[in-house]
OpenMM code with the backbone's topology and positions (N, CA, C; nanometers):
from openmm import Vec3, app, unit

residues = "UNK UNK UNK UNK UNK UNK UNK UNK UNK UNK UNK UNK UNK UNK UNK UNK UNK UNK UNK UNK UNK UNK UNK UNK UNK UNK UNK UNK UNK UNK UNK UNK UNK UNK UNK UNK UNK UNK UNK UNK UNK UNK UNK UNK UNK UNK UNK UNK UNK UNK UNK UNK UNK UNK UNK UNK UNK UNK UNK UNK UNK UNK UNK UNK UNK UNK UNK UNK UNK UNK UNK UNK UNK UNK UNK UNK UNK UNK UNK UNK UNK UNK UNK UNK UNK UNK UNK UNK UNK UNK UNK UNK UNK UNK UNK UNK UNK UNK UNK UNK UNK UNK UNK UNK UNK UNK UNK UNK UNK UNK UNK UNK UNK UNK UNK UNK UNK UNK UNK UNK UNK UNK UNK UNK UNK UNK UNK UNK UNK UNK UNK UNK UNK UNK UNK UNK UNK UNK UNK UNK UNK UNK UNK UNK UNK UNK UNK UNK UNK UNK UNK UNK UNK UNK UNK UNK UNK UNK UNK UNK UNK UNK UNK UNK UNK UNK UNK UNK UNK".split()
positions = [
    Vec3(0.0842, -0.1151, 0.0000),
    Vec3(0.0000, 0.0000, 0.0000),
    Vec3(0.0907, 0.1241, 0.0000),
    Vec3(0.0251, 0.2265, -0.0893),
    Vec3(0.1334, 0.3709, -0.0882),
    Vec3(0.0610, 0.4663, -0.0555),
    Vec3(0.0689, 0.5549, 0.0225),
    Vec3(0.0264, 0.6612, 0.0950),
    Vec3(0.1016, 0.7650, -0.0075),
    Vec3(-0.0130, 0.8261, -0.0592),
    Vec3(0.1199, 0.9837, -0.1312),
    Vec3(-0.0379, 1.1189, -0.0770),
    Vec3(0.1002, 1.1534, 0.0003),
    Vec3(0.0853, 1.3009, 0.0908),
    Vec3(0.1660, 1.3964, 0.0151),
    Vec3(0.0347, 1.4832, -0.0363),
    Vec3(0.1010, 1.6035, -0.0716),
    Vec3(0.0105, 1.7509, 0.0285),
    Vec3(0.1617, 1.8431, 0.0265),
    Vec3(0.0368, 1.9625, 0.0887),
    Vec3(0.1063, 2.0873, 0.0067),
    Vec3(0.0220, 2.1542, -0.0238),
    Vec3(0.0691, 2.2417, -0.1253),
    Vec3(0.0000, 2.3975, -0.0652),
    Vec3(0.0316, 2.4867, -0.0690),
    Vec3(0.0195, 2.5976, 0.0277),
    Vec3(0.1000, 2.7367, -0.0853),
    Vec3(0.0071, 2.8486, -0.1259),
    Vec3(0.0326, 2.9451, -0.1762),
    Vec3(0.0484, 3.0519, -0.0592),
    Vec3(0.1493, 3.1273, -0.1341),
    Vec3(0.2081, 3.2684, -0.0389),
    Vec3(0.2250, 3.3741, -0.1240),
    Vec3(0.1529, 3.4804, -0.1156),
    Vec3(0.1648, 3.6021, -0.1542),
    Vec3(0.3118, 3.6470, -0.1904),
    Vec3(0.3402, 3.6898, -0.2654),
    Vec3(0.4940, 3.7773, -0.3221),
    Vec3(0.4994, 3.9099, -0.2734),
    Vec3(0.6030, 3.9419, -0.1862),
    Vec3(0.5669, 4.0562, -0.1195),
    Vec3(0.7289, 4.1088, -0.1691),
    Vec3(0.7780, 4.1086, -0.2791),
    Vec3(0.8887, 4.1239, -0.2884),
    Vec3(0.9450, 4.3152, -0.3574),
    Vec3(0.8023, 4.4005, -0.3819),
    Vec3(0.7923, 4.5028, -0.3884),
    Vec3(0.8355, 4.6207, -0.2732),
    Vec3(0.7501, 4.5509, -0.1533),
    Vec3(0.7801, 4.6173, 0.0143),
    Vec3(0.9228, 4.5786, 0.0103),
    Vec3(0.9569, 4.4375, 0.0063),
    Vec3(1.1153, 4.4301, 0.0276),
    Vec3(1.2137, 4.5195, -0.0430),
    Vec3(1.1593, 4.5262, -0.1569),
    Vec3(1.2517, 4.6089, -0.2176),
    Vec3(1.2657, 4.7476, -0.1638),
    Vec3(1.1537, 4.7782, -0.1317),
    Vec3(1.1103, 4.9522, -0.1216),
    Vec3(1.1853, 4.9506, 0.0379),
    Vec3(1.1399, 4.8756, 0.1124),
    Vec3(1.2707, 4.8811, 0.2513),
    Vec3(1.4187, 4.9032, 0.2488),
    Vec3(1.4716, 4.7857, 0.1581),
    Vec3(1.6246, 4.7680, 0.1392),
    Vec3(1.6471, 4.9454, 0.0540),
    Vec3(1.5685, 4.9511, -0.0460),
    Vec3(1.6033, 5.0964, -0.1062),
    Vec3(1.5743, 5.2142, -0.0182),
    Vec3(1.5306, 5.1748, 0.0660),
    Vec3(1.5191, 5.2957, 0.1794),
    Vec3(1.5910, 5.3281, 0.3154),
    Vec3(1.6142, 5.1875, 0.3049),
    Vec3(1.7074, 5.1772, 0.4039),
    Vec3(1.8630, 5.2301, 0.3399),
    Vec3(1.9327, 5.2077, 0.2218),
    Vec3(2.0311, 5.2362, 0.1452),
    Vec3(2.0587, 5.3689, 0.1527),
    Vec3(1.9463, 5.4413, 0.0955),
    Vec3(1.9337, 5.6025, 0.1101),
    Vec3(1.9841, 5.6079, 0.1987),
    Vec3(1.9032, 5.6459, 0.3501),
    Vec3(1.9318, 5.6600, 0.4917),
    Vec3(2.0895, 5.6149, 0.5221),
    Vec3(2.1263, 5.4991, 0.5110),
    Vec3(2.2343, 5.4661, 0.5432),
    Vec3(2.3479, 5.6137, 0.4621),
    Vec3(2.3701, 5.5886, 0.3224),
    Vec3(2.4488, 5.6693, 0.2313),
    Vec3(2.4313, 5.8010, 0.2950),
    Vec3(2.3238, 5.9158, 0.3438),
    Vec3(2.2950, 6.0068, 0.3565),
    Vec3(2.3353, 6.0161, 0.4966),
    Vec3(2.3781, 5.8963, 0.5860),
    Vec3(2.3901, 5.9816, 0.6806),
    Vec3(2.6063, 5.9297, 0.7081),
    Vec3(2.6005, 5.8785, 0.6378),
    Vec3(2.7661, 5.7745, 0.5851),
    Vec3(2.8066, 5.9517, 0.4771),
    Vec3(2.7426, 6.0420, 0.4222),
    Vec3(2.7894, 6.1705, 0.3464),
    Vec3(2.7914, 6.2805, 0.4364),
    Vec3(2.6716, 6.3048, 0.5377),
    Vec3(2.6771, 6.3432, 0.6658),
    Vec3(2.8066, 6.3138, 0.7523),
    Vec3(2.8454, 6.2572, 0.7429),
    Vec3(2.9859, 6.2244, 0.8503),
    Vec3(3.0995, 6.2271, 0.7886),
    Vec3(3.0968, 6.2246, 0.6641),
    Vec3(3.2094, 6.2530, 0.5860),
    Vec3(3.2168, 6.4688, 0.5980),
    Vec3(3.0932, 6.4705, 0.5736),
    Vec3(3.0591, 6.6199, 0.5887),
    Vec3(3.0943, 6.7387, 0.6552),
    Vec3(3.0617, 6.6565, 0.7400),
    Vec3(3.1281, 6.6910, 0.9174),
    Vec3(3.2919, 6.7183, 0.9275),
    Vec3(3.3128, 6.6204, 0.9273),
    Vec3(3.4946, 6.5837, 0.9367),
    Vec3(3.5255, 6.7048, 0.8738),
    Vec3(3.5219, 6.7084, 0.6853),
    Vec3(3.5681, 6.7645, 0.6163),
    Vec3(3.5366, 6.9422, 0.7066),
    Vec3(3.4484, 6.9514, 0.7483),
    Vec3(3.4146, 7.0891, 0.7916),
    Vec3(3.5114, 7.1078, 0.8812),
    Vec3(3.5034, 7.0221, 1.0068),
    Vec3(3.5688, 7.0846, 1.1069),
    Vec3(3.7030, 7.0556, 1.0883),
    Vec3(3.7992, 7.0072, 0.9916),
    Vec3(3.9353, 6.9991, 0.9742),
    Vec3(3.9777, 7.1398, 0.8568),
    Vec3(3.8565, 7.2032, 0.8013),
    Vec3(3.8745, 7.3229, 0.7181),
    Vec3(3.8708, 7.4830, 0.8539),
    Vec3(3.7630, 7.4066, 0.9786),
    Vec3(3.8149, 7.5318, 1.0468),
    Vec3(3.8571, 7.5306, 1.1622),
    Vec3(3.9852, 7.4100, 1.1759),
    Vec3(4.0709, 7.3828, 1.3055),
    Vec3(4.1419, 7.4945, 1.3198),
    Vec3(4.1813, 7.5821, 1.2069),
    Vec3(4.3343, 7.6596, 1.1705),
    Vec3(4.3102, 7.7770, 1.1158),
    Vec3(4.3050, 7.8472, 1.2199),
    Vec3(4.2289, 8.0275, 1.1942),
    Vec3(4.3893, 8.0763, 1.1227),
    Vec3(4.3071, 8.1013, 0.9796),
    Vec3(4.4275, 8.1768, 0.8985),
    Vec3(4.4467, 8.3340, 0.9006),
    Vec3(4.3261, 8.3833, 0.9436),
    Vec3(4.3175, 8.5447, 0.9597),
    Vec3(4.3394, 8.5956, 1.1140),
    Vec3(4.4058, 8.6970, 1.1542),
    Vec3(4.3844, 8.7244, 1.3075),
    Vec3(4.3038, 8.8374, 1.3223),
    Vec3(4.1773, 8.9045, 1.3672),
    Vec3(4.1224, 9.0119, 1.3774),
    Vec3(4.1997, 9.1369, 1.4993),
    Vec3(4.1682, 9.2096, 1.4199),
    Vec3(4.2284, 9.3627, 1.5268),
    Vec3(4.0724, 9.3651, 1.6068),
    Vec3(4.1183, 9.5112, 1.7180),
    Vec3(4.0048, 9.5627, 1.7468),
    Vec3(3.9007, 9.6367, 1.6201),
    Vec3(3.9503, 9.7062, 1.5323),
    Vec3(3.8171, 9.7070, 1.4061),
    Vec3(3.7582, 9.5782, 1.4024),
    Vec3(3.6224, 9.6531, 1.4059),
    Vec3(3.5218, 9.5385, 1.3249),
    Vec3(3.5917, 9.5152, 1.1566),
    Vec3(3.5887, 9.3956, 1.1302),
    Vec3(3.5550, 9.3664, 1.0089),
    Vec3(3.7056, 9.3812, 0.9337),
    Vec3(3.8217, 9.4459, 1.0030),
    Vec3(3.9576, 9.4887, 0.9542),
    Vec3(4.0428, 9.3210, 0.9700),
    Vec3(4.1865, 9.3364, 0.9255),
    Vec3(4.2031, 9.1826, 0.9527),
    Vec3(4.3657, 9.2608, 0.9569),
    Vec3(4.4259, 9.2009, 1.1117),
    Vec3(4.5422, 9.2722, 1.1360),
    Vec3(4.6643, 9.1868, 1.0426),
    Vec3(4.6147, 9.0658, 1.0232),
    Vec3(4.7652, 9.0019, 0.9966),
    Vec3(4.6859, 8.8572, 0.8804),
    Vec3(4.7487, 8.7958, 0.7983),
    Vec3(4.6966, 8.6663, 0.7163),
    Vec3(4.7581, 8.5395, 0.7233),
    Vec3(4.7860, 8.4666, 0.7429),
    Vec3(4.8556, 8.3468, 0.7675),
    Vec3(4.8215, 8.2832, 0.6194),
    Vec3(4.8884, 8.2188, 0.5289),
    Vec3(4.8479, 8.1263, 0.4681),
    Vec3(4.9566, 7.9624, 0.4770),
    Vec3(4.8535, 7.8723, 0.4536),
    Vec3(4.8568, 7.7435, 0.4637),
    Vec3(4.9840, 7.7088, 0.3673),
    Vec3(5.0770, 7.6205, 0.4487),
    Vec3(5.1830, 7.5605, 0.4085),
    Vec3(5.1535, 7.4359, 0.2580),
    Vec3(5.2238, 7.4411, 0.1704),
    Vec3(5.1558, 7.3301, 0.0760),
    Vec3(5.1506, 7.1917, 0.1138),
    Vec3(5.0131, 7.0978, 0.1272),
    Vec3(5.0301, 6.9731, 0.1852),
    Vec3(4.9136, 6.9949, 0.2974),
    Vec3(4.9451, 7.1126, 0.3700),
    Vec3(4.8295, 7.1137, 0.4790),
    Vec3(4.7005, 7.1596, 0.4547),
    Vec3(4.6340, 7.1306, 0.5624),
    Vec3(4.5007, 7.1781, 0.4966),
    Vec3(4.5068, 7.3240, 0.5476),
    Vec3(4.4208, 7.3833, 0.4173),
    Vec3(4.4168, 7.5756, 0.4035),
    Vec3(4.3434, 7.6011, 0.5370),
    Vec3(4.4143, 7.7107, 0.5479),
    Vec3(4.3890, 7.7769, 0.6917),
    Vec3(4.2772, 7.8640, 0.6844),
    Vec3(4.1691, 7.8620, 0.7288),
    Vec3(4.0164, 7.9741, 0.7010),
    Vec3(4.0527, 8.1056, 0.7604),
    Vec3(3.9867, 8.1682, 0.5995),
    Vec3(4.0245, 8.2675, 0.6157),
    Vec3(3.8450, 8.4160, 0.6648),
    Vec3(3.7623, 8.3443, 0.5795),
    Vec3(3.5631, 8.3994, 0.5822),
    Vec3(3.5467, 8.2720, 0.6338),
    Vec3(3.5813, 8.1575, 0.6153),
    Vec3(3.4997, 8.0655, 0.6825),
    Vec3(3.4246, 8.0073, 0.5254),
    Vec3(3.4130, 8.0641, 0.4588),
    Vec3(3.2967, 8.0388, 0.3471),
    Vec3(3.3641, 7.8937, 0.2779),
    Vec3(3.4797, 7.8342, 0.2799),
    Vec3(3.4542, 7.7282, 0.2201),
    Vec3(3.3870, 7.6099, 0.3423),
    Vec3(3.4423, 7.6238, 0.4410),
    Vec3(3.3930, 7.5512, 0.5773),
    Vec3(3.2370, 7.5343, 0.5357),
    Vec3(3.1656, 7.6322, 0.5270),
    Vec3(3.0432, 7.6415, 0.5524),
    Vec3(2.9574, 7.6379, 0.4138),
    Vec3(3.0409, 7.6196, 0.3216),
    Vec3(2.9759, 7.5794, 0.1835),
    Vec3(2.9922, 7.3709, 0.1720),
    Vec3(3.0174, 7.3640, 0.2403),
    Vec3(3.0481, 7.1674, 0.2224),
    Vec3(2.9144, 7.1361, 0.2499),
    Vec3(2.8432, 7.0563, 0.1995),
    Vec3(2.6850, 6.9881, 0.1560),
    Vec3(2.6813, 6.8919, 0.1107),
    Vec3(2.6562, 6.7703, 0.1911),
    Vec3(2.6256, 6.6660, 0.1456),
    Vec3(2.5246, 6.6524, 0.0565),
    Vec3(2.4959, 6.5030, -0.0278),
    Vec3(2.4077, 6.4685, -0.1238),
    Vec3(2.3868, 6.3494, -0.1255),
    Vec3(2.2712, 6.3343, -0.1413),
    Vec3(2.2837, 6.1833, -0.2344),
    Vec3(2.1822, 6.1891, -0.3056),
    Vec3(2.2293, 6.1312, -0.4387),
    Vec3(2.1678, 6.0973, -0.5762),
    Vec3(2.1113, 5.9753, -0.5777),
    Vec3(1.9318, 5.9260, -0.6581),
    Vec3(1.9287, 5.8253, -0.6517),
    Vec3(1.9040, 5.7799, -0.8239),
    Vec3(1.9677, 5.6818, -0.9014),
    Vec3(1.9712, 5.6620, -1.0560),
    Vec3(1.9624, 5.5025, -1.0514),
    Vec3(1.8005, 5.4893, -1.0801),
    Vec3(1.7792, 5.3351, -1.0637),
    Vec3(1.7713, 5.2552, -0.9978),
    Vec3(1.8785, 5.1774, -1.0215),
    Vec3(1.9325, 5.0995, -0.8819),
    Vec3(2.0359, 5.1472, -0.8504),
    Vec3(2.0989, 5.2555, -0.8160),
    Vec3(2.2292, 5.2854, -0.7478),
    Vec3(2.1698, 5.4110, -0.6852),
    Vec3(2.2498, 5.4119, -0.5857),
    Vec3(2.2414, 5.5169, -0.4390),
    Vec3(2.3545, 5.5562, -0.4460),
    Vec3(2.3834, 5.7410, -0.4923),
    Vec3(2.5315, 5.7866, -0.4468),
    Vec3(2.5068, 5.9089, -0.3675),
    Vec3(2.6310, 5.9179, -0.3431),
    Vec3(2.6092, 5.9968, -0.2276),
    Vec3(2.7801, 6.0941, -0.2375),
    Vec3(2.7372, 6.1981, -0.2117),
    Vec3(2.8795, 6.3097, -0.2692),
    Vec3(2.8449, 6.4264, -0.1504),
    Vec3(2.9646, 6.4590, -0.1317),
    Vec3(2.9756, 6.6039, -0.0498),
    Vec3(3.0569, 6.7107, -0.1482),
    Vec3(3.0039, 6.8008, -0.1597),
    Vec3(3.0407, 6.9086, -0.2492),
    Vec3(3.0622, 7.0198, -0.1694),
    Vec3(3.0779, 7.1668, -0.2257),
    Vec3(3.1084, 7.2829, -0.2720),
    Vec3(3.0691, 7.3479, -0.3858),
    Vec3(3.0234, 7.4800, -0.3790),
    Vec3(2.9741, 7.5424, -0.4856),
    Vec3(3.1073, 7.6611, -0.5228),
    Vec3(3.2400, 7.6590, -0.4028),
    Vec3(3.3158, 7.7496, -0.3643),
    Vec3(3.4097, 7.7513, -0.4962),
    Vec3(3.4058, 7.8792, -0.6027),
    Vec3(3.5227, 7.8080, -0.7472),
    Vec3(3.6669, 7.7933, -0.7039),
    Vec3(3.6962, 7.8364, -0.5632),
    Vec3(3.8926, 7.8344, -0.5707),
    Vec3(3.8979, 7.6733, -0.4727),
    Vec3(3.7708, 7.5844, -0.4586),
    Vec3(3.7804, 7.4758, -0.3303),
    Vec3(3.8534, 7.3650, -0.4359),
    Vec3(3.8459, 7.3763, -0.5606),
    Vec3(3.9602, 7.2456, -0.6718),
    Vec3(4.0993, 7.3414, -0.6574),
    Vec3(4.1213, 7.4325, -0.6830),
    Vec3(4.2502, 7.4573, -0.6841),
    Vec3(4.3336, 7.4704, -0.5846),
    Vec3(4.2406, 7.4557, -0.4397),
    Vec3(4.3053, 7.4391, -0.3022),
    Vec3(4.3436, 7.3087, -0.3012),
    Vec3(4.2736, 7.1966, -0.3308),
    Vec3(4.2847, 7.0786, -0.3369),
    Vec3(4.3928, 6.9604, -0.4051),
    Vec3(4.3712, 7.0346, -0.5573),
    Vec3(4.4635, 7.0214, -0.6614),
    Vec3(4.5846, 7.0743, -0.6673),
    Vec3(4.5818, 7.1758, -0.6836),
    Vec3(4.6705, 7.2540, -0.7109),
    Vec3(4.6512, 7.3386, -0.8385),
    Vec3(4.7002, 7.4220, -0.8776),
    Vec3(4.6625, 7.5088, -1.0152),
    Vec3(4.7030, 7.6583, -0.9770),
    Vec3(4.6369, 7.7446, -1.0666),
    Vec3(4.6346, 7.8793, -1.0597),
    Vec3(4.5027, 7.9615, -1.0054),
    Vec3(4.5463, 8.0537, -0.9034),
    Vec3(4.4446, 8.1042, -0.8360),
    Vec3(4.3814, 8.1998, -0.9664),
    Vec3(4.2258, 8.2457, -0.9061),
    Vec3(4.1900, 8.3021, -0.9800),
    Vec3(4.2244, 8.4647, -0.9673),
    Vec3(4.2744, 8.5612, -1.1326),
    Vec3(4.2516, 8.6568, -1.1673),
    Vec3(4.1932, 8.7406, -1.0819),
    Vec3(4.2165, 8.8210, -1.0211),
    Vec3(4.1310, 8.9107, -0.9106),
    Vec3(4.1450, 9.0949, -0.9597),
    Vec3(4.2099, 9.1401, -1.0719),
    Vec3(4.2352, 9.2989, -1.1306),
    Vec3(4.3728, 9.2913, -1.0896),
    Vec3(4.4240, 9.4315, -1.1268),
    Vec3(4.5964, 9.4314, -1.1878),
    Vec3(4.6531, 9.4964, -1.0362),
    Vec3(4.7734, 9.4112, -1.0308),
    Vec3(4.8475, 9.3847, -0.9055),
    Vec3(4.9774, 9.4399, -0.9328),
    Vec3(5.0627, 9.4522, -0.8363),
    Vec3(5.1836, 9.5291, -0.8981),
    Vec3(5.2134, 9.5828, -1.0038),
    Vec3(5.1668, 9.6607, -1.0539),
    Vec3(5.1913, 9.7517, -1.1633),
    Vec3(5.2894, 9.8071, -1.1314),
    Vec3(5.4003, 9.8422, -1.2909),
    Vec3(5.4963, 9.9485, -1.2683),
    Vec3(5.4571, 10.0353, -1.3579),
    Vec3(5.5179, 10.1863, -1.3465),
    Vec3(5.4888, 10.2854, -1.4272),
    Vec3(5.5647, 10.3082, -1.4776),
    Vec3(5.5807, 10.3937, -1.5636),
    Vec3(5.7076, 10.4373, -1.6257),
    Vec3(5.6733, 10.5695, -1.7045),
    Vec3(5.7698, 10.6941, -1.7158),
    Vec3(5.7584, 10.8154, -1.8049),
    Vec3(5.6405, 10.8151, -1.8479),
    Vec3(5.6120, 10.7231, -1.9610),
    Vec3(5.5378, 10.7472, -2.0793),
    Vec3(5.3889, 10.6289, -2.1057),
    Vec3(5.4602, 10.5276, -2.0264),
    Vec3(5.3683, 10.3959, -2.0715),
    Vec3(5.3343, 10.2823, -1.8994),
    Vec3(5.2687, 10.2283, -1.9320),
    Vec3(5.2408, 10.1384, -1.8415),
    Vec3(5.2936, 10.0083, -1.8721),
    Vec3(5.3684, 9.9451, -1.7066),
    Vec3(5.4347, 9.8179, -1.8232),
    Vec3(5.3591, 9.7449, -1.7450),
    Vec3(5.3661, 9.5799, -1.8057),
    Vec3(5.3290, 9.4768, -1.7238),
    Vec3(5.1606, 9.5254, -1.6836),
    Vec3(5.0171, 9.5761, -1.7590),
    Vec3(4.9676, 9.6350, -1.7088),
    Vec3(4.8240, 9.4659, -1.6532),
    Vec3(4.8611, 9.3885, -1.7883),
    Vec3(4.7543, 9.2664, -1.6796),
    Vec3(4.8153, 9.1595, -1.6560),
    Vec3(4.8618, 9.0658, -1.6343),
    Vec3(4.8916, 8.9706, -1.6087),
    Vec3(4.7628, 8.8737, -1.6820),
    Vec3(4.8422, 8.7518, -1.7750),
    Vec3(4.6737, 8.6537, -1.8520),
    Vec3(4.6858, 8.5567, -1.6933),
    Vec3(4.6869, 8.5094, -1.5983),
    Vec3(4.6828, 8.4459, -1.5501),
    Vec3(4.7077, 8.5019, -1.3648),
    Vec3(4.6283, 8.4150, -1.2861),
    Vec3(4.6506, 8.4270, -1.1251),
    Vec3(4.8215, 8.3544, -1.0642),
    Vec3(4.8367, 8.3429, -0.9689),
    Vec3(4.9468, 8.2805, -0.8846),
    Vec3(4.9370, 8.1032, -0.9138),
    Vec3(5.0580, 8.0787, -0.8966),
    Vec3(5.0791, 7.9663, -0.8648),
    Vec3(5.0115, 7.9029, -0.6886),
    Vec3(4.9201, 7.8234, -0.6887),
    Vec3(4.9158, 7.7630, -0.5835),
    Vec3(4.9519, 7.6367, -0.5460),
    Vec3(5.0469, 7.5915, -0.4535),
    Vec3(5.0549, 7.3871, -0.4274),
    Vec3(4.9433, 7.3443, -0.3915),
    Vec3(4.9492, 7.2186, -0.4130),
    Vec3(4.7662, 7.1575, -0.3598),
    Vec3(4.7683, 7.1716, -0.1734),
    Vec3(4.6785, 7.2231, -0.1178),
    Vec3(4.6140, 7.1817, -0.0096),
    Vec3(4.5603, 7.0997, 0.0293),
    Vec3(4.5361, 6.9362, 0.0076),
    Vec3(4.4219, 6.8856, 0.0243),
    Vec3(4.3562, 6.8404, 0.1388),
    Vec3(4.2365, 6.8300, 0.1747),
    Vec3(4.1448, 6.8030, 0.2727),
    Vec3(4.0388, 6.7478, 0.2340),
    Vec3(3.9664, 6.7242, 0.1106),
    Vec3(3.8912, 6.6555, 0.0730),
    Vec3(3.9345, 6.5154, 0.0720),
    Vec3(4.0440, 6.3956, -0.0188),
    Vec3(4.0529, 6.3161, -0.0426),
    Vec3(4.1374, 6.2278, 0.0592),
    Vec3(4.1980, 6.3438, 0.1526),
    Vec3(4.2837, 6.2867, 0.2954),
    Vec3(4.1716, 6.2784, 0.3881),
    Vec3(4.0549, 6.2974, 0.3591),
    Vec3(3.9768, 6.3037, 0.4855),
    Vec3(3.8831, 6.2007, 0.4556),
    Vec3(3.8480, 6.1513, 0.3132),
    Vec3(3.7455, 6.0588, 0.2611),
    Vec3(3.8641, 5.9242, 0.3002),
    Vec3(3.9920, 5.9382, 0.2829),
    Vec3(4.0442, 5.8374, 0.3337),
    Vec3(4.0846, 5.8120, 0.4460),
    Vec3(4.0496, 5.8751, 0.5011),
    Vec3(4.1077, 5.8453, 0.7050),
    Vec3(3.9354, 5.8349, 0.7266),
    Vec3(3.7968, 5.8569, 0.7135),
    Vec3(3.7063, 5.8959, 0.7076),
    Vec3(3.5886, 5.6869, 0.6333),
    Vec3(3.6898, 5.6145, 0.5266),
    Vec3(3.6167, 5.5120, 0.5156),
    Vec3(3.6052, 5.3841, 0.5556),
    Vec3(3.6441, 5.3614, 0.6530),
    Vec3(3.6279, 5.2627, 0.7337),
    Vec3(3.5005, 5.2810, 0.7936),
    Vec3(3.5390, 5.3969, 0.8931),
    Vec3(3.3978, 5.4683, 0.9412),
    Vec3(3.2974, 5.4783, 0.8981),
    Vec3(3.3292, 5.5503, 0.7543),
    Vec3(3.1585, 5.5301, 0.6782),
    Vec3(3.0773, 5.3990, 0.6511),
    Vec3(3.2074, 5.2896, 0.6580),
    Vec3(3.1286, 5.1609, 0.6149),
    Vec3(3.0854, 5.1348, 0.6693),
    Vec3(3.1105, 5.1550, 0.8142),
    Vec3(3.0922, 5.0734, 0.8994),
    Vec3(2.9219, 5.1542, 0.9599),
    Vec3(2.9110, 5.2937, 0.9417),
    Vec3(2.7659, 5.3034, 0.9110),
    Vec3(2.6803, 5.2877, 0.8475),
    Vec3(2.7194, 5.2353, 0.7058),
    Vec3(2.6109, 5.2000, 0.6165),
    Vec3(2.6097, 5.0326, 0.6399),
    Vec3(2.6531, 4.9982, 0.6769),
    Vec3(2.6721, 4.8497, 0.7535),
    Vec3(2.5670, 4.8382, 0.8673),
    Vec3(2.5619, 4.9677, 1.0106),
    Vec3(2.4349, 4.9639, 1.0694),
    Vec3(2.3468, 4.9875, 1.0592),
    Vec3(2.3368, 5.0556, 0.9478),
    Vec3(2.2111, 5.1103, 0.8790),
    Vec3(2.1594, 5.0255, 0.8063),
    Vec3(2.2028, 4.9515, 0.7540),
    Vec3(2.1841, 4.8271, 0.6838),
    Vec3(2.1332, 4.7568, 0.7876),
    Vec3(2.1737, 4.6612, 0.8619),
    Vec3(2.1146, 4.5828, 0.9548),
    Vec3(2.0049, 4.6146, 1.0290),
    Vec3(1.9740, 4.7490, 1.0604),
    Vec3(1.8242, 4.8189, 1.1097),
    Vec3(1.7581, 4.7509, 0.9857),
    Vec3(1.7649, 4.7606, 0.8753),
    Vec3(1.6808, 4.6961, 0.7374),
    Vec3(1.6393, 4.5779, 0.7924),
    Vec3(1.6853, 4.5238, 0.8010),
    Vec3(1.7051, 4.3433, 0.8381),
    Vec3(1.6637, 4.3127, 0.9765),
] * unit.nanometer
topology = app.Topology()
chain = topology.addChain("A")
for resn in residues:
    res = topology.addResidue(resn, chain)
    for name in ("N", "CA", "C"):
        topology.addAtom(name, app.Element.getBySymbol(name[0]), res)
């Protein structure tokens, strides 16, 4: 004699919610893993007061500038306070970037030529003006603080999109 036991049992596909979790959870993680990259980068741009103030408001007694290699010494503060995290979402990929809108924050980084600012040492002479524009700004060495800081900075981040991840789960 043969006994045939079958049990057969349907289950809903719920594999839409799963998705929409894990992709939400990803975001969150990346956004707050650009957040901490964010951070860092800020407060290592204003460890190192490059300007010293007098008693005038608003006058600036003396300028310090940043050795090449180190990170630039703040001078307004305005690149400090222009760093903004992001994250982009394209499909299936989640990125996530900290920027600047600041135009001299690549050539601090890089290195290059500062920008053109109107005519600087001029000489005169009798009759004519010599040397009256210069086509180009100063030589600057790179400063960097962006890509020294994303690398002392990713372990750390992984290791938050790693707990952020597991809240998913």
């Amino acid at each position: 004699m043969t006994v045939d036991v079958r049990y057969h049992t349907t289950k809903k596909w719920e594999g839409g919610k799963i998705e929409l979790k894990i992709a939400t959870g990803a975001v969150s993680a990346i956004q707050k893993a650009t957040e901490h990259l964010a951070k860092r980068i800020r407060s290592k741009l204003l460890a190192t007061r490059g300007s010293v103030p007098t008693d005038r408001v608003g006058w600036v007694k003396s300028v310090r500038s940043s050795q090449p290699g180190e990170v630039p010494f703040w001078q307004t503060g305005n690149l400090a306070n222009s760093v903004k995290p992001a994250v982009t979402i394209l499909k299936t990929k989640v990125k996530g970037q900290v920027s600047t809108r600041v135009k001299y924050a690549r050539t601090l980084e890089n290195g290059g030529f500062t920008e053109w600012s109107g005519q600087q040492h001029l000489r005169f002479t009798d009759l004519k003006l010599v040397n009256p524009i210069r086509k180009s700004g100063q030589p600057i060495a790179p400063r960097p603080v962006w890509r020294p800081t994303f690398e002392e900075e990713n372990n750390k981040m992984l290791e938050i999109v790693k707990s952020e991840m597991k809240k998913v789960f």
